[in-house]
N, C-alpha and C positions, 0 to 999 in steps of 0.2 A: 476793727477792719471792716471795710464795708462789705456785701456780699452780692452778689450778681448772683442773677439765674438765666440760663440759658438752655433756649428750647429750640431741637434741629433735627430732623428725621437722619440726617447723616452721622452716625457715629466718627467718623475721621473729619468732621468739620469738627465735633462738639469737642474732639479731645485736641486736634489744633488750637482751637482761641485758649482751652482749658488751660495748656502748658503755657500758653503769652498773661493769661489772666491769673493763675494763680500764687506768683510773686507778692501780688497786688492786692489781690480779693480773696473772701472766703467763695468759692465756687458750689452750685450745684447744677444739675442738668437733665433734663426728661428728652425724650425721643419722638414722643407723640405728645398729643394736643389734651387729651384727657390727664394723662401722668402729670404733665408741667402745671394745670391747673389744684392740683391736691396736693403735688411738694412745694408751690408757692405759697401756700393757704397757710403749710406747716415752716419754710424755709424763712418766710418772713425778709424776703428780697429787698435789697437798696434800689436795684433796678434789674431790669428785665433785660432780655437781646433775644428777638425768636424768630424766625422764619416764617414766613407765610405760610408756605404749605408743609402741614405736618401731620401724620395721618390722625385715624379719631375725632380730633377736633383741630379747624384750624388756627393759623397763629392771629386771624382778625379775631376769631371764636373766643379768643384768649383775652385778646385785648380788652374788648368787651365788654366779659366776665369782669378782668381787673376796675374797668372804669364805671360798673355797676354797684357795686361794692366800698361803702364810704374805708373802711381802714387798710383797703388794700387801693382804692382812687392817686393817691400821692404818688406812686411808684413810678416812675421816668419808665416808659417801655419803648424800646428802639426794635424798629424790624431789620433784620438783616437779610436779604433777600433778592435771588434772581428774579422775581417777580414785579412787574413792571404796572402795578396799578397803586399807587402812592396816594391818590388822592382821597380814597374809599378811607385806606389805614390814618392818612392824618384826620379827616374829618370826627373821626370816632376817637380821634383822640391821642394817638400816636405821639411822642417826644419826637422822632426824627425816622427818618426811610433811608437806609444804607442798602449800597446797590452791593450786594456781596462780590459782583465778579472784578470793582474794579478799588478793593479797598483791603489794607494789609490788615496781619491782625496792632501790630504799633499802631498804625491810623484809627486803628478800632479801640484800642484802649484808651489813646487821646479825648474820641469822642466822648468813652464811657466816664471818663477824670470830668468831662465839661456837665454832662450832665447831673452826675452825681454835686457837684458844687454850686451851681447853680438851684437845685434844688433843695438843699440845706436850710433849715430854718435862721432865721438871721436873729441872735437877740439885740434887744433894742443899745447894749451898753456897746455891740460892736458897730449897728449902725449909727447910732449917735454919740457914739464916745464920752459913753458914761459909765 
């Protein structure tokens, strides 16, 4: 089962997407921007979902961190966020900028099915059919 991690300063956001995500996923979740960086280090995440702003450290802070980092570089990280500066979060590397206020958590899982499969390693006997 793949595992998301998910990092949101609002407890009743983190435990909304929690109950839609974990039919699906193994889940874990930090509060602040410090915590999400030390249980990702240990959680060993398929992909990320964090907020911009999150206290301690924030969710750019994170990203960052992730995209500094060759064994943790791979990890699809999606912002989810009222925060309307998109283009800072993609430049550094972002997978995708979800505007949280106008996106369900289904929509959200969609997205996380897209990127999780998309970034899968392909062996060459399924791309070439050998």
């Amino acid at each position: 089962m793949n595992k998301i991690f998910f990092a949101h300063q609002d407890p009743k956001i983190t435990s909304l997407y929690e109950d839609s995500l974990v039919p699906y996923f193994t889940f874990d979740s930090a509060h602040d921007g410090l915590s999400a960086i030390r249980k990702i280090r240990l959680f060993q995440p398929d992909l990320i979902v964090s907020d911009y702003h999150l206290p301690l450290l924030s969710g750019l802070t994170i990203l960052k961190y992730i995209r500094s980092h060759p064994t943790l570089y791979p990890i699809p990280f999606l912002f989810l966020t009222d925060h309307d500066d998109a283009n800072t979060a993609l430049n550094f590397g972002a997978n995708e900028w979800i505007d949280r206020r106008t996106i369900a958590p289904p929509d959200l899982i969609n997205r996380i099915f897209y990127h999780i499969k998309i970034n899968q390693p392909v062996s060459l006997h399924k791309l070439y059919g050998i």
